[in-house]
Each structure stands twice: as C-alpha cells, then as structure tokens.
LOVO-407920 format. One record per atom (N, C-alpha, C, O): residue number from 1; residue in one letter; x, y, z; atom name. Coordinates in steps of 0.05 Angstrom, whole numbers, m for minus. Atoms other than C-alpha are relative to their C-alpha. Example, Ala and Ser with C-alpha at 12.3 -4.5 7.8 and 13.67 -1.06 7.14 Angstrom:
<loses>
<lose 1; "a"; <18; m24; 0>; "N">
<lose 1; "a"; <246; m90; 156>; "CA">
<lose 1; "a"; <18; 24; 0>; "C">
<lose 1; "a"; <39; 24; 13>; "O">
<lose 2; "s"; <m16; m24; m1>; "N">
<lose 2; "s"; <273; m21; 143>; "CA">
<lose 2; "s"; <m15; 22; 14>; "C">
<lose 2; "s"; <m5; 44; 18>; "O">
</loses>
This chain:
<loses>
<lose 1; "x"; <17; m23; 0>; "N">
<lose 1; "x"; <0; 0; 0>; "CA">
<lose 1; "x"; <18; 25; 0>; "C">
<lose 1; "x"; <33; 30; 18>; "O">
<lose 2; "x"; <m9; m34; 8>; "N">
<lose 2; "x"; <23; 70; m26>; "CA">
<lose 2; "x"; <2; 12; 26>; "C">
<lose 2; "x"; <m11; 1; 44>; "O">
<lose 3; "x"; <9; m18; m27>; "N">
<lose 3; "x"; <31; 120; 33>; "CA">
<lose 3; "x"; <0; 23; m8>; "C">
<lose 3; "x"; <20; 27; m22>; "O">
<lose 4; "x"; <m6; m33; 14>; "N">
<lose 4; "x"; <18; 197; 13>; "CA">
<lose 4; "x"; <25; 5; 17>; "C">
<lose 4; "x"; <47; 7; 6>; "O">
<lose 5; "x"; <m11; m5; m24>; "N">
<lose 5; "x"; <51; 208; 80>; "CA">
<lose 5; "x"; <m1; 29; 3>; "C">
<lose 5; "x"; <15; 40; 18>; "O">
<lose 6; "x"; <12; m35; m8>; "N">
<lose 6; "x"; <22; 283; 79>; "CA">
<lose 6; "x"; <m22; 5; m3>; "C">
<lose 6; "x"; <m40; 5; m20>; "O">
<lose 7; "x"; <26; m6; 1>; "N">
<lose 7; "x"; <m19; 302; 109>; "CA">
<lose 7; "x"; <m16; 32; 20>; "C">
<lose 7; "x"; <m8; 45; 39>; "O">
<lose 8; "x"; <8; m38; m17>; "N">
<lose 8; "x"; <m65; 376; 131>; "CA">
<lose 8; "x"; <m15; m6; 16>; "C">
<lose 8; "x"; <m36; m15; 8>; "O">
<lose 9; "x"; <19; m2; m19>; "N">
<lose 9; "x"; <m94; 374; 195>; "CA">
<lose 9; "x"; <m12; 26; 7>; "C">
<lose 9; "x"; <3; 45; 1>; "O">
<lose 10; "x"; <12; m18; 5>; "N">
<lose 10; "x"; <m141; 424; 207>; "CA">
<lose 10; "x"; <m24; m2; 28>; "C">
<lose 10; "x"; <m45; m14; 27>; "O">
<lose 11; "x"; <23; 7; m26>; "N">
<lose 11; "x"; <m176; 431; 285>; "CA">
<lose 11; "x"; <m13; 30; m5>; "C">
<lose 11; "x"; <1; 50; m3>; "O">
<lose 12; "x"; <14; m26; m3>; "N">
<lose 12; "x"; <m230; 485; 277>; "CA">
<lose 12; "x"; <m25; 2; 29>; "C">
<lose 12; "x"; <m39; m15; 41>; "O">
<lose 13; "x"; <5; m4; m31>; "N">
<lose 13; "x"; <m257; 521; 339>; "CA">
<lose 13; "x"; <m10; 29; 2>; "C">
<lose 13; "x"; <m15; 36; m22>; "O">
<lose 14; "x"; <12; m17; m14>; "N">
<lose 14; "x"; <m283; 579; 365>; "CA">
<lose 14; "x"; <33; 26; m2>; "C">
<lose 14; "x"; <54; 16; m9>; "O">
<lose 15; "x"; <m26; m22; m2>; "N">
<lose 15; "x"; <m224; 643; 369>; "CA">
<lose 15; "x"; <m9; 19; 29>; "C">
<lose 15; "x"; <m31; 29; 30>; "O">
<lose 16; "x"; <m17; 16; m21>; "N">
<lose 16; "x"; <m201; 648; 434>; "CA">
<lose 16; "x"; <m10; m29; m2>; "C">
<lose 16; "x"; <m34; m38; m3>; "O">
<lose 17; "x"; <14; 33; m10>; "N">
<lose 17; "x"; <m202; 572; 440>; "CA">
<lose 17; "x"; <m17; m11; 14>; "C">
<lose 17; "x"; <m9; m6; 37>; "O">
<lose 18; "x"; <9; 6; m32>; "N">
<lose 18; "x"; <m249; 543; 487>; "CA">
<lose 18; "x"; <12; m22; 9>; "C">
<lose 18; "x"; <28; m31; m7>; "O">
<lose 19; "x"; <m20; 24; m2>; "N">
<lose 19; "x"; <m220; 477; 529>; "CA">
<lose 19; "x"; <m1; m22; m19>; "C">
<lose 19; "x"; <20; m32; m25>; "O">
<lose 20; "x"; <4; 20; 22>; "N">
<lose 20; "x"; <m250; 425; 475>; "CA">
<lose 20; "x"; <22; 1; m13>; "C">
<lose 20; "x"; <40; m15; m14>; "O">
<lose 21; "x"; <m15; m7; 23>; "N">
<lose 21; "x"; <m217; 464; 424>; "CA">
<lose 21; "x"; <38; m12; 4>; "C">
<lose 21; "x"; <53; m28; m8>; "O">
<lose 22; "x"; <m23; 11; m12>; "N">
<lose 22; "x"; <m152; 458; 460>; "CA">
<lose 22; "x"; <11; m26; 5>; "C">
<lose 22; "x"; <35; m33; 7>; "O">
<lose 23; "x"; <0; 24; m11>; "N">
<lose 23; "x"; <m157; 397; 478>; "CA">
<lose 23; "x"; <14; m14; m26>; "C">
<lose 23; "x"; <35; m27; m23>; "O">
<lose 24; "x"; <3; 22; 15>; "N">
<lose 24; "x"; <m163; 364; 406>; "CA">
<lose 24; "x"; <20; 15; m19>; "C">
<lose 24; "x"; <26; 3; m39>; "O">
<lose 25; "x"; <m27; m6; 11>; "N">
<lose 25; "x"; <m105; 411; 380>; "CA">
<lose 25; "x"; <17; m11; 17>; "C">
<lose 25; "x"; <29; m27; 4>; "O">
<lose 26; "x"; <m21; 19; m25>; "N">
<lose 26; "x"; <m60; 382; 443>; "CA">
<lose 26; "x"; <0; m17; m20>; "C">
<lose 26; "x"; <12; m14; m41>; "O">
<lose 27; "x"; <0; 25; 17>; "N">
<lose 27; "x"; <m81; 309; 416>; "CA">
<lose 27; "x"; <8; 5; m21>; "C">
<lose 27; "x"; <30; m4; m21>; "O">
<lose 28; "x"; <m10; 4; 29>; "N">
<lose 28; "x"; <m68; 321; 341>; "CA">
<lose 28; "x"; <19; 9; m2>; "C">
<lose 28; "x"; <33; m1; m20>; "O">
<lose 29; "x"; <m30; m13; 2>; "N">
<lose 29; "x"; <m8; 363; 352>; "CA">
<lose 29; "x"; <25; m36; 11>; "C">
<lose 29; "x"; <44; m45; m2>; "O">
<lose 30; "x"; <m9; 21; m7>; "N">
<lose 30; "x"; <15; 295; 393>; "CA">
<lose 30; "x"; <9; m22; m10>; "C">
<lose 30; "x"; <30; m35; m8>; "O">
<lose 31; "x"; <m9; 24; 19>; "N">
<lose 31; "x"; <4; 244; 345>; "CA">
<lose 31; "x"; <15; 9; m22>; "C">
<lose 31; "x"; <30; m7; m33>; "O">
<lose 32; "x"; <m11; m11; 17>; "N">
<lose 32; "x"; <28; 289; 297>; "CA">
<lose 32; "x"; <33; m11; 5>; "C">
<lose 32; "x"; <47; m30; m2>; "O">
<lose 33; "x"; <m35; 11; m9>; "N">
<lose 33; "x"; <99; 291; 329>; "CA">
<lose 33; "x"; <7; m24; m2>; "C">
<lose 33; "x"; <31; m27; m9>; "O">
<lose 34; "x"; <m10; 31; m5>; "N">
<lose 34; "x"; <96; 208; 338>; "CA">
<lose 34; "x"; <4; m2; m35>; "C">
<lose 34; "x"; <25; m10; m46>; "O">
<lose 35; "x"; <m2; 7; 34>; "N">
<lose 35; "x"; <82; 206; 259>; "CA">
<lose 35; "x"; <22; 8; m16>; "C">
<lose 35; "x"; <35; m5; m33>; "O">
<lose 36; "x"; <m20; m11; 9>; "N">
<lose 36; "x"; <128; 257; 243>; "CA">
<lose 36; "x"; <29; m8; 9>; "C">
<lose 36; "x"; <48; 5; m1>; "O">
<lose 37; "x"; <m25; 13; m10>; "N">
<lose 37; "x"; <186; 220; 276>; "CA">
<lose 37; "x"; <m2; m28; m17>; "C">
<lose 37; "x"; <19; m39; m15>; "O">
<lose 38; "x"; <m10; 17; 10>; "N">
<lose 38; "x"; <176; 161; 234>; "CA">
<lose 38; "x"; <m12; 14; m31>; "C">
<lose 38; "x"; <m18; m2; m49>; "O">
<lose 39; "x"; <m14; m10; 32>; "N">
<lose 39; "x"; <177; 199; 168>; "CA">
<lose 39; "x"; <m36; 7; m14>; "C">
<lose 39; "x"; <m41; 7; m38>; "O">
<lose 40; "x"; <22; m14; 9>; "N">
<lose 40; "x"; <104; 224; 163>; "CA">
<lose 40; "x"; <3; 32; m7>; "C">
<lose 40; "x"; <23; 42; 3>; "O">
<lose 41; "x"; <m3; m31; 5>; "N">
<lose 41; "x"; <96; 303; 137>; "CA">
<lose 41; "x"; <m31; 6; 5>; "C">
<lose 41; "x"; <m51; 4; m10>; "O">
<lose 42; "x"; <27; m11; m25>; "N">
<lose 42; "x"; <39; 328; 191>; "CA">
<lose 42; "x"; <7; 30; 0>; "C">
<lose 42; "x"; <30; 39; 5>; "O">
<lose 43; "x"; <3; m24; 1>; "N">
<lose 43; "x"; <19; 398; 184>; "CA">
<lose 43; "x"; <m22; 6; 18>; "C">
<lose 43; "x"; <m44; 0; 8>; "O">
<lose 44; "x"; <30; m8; m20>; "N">
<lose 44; "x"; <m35; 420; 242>; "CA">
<lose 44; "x"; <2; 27; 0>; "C">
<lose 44; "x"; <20; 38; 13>; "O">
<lose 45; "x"; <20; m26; m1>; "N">
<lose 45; "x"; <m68; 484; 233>; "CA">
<lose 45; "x"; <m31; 2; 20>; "C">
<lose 45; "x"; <m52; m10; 16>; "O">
<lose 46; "x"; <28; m15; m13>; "N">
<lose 46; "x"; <m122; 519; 285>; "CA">
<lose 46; "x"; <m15; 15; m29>; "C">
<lose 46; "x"; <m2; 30; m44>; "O">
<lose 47; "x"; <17; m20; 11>; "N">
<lose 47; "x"; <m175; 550; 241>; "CA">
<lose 47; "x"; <m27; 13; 21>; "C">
<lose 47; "x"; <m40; 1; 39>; "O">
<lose 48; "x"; <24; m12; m15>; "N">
<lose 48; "x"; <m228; 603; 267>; "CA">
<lose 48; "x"; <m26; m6; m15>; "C">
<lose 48; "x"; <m28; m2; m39>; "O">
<lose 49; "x"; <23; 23; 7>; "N">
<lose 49; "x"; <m303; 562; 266>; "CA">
<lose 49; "x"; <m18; 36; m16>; "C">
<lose 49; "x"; <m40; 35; m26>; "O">
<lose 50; "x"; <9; m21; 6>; "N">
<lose 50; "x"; <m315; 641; 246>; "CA">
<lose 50; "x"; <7; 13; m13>; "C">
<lose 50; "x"; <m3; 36; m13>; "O">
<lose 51; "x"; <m10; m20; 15>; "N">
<lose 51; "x"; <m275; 667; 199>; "CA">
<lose 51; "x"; <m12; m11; m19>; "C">
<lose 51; "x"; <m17; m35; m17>; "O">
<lose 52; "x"; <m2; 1; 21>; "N">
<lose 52; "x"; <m296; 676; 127>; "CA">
<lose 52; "x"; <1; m25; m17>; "C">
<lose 52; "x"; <m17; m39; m27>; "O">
<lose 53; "x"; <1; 22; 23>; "N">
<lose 53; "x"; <m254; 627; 87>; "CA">
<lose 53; "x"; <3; m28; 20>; "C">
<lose 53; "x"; <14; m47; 9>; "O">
<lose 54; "x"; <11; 29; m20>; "N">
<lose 54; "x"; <m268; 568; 147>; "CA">
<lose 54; "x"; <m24; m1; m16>; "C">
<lose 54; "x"; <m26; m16; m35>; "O">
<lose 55; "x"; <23; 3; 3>; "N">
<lose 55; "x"; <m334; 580; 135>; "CA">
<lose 55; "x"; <m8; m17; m36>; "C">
<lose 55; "x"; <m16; m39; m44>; "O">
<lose 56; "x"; <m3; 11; 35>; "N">
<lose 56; "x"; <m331; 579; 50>; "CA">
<lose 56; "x"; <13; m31; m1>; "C">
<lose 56; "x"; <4; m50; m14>; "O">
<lose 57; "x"; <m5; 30; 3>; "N">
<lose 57; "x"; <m296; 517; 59>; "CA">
<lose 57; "x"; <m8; m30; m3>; "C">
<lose 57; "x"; <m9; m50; m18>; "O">
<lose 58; "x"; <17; 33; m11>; "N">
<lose 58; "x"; <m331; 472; 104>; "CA">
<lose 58; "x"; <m34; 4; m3>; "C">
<lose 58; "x"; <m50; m12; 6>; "O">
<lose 59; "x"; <27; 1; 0>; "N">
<lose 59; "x"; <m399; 501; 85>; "CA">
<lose 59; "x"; <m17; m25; m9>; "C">
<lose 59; "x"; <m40; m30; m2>; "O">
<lose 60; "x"; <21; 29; 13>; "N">
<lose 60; "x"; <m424; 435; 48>; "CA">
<lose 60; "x"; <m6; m18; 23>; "C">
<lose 60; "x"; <m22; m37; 24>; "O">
<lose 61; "x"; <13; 16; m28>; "N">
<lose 61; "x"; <m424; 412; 120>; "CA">
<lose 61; "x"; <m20; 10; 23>; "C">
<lose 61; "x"; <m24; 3; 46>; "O">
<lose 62; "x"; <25; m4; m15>; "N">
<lose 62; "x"; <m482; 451; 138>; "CA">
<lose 62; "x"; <9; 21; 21>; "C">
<lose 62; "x"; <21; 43; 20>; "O">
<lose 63; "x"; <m16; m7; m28>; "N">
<lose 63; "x"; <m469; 464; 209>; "CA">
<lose 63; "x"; <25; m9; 8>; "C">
<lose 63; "x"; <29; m33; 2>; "O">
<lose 64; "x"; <m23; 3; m5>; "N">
<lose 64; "x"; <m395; 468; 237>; "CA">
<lose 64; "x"; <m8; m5; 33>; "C">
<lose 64; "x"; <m21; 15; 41>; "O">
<lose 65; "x"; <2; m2; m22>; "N">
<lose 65; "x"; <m401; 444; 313>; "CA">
<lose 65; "x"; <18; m11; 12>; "C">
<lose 65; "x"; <20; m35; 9>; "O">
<lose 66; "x"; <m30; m7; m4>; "N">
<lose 66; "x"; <m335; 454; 349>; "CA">
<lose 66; "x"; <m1; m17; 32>; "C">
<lose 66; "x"; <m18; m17; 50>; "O">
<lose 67; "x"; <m16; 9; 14>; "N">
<lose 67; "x"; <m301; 416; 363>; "CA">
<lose 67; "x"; <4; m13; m30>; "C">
<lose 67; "x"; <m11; m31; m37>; "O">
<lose 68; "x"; <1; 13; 30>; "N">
<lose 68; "x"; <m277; 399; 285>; "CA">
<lose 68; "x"; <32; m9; m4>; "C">
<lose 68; "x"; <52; 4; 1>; "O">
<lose 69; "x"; <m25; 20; m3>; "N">
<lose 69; "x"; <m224; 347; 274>; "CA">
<lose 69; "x"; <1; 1; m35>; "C">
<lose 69; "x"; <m14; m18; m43>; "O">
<lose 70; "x"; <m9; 6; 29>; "N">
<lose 70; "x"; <m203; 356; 189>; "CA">
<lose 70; "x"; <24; m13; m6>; "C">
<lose 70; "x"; <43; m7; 9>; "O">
<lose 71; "x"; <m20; 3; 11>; "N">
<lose 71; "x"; <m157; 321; 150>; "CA">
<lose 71; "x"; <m8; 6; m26>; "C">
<lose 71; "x"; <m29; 5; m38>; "O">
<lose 72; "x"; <8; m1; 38>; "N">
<lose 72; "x"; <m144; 335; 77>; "CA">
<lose 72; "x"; <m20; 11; m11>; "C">
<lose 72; "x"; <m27; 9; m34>; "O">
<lose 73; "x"; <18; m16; 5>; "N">
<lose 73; "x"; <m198; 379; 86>; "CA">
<lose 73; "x"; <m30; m16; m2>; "C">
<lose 73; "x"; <m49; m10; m17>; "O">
<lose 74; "x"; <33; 22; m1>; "N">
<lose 74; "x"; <m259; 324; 98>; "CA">
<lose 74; "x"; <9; m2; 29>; "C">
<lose 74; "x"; <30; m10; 39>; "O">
<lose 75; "x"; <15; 4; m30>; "N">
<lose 75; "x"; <m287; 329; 168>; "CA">
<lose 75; "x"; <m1; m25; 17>; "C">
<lose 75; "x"; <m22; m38; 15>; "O">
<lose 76; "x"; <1; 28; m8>; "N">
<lose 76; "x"; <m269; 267; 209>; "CA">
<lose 76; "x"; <m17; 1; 33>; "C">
<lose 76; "x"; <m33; m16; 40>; "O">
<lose 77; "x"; <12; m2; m28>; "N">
<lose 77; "x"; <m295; 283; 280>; "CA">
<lose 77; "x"; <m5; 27; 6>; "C">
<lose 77; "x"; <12; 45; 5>; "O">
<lose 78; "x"; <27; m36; m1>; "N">
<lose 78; "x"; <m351; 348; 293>; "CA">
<lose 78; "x"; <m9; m11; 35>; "C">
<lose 78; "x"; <m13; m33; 45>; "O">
<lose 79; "x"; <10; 6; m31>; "N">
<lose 79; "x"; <m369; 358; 370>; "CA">
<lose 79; "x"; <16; m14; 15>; "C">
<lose 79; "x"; <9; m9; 38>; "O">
<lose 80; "x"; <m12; 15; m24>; "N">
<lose 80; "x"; <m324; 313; 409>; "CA">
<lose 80; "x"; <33; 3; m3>; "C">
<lose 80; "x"; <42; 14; m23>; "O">
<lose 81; "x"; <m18; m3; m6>; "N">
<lose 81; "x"; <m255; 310; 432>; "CA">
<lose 81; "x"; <14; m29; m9>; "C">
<lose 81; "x"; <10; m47; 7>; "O">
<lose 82; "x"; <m13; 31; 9>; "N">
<lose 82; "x"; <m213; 245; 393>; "CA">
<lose 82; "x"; <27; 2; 21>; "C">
<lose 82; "x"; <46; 18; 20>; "O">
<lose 83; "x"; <m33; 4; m16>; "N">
<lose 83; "x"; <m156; 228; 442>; "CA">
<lose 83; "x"; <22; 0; m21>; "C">
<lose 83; "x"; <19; m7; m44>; "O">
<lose 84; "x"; <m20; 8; 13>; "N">
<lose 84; "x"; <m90; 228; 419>; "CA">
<lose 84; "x"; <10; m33; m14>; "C">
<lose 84; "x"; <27; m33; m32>; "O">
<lose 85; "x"; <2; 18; 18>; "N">
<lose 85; "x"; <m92; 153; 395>; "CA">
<lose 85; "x"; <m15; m7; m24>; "C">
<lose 85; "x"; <m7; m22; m42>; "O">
<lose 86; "x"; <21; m2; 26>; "N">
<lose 86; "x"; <m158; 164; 348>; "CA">
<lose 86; "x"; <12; 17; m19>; "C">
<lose 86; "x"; <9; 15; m43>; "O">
<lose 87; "x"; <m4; m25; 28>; "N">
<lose 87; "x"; <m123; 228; 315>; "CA">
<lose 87; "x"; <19; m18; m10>; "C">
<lose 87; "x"; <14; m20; m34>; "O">
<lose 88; "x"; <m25; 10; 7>; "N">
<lose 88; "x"; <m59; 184; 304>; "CA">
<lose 88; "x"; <m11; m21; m21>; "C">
<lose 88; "x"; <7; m28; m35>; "O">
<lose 89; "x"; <13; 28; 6>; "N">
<lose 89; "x"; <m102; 127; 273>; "CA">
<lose 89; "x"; <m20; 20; m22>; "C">
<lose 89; "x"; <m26; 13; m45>; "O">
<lose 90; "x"; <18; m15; 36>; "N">
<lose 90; "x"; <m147; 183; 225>; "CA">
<lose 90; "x"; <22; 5; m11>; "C">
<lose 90; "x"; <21; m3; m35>; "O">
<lose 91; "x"; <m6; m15; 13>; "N">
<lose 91; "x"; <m86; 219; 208>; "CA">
<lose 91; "x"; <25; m25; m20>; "C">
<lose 91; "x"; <35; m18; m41>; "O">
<lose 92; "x"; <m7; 24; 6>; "N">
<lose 92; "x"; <m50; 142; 195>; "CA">
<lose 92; "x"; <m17; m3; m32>; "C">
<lose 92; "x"; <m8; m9; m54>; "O">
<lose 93; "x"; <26; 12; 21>; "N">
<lose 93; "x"; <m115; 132; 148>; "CA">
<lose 93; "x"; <4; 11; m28>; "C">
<lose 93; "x"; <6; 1; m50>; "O">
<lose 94; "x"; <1; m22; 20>; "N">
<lose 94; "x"; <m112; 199; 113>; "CA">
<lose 94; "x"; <27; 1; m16>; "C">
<lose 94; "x"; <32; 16; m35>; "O">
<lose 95; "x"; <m27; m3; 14>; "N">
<lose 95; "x"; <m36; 182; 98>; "CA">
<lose 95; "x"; <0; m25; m33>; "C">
<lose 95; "x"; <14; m25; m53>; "O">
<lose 96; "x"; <8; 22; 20>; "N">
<lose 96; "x"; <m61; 121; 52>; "CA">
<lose 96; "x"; <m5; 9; m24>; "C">
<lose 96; "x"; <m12; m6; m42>; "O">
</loses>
C-alpha cells in the first residue's frame, strides 16, 4: 500500500479557543509529532469556526459544531474530543 505520507490537519474552533478546542489541537499536535518522527509530513493548523474562508470551505457541511477534527480537508470528527490515539489512527488513514 502506497503512503501519501502528507498530510493537513485542520482543528476548527471557536477564536479564543475554548478547552474542547484545545484539547483536540494538544491530541493532534501529539500524534502528529509520533508520525512525524517516523517519516510522516503532519501539518496542524487551528482554524477560526468564524472566519470567512473556514466557513466557504466547510460550508457543504451545513453546520460546523466545534469541536472539528479535518484532514485533507474532509471532516473526520464534529463535536467531540478524539484522544491522541484516534487522531494518530485518522491521520495514519488519511496518509493512505
């Protein structure tokens, strides 16, 4: 199996963060680092659940409800907090 091995994470949230938000950038920043030590290319970006081109983006998803877990720009987890082993294991997926 091919690996892209790059990949855009993308936690959208609220500006100031609230703790969710924080939370599920911590976790993705985390697994990020484990990936990126064996030869993954992890990029994590905060976006504001309020700015503009967030919005233009992810509009085909209706409502945005924050916590938002993206890779590659498709919405993997809305509302909840993925621990640092679930982001490691989407962003694993999204490297395929």
């Amino acid at each position: 199996m091919k690996l892209n091995k790059k990949v855009h994470v993308e936690v959208i949230g609220p500006n100031p963060p609230c703790p969710r938000c924080t939370a599920v950038l911590k976790n993705a920043e985390k697994a990020a680092s484990k990936l990126k030590a064996e030869g993954f290319e992890v990029e994590v970006k905060k976006l504001d659940i309020m700015a503009e081109d967030t919005i233009s983006k992810y509009a085909k998803y209706s409502v945005l409800m924050s916590p938002v877990l993206a890779l590659n720009g498709t919405v993997k987890v809305m509302g909840r907090i993925p621990n640092a082993t679930e982001a490691e294991k989407l962003i694993r997926d999204a490297a395929k």
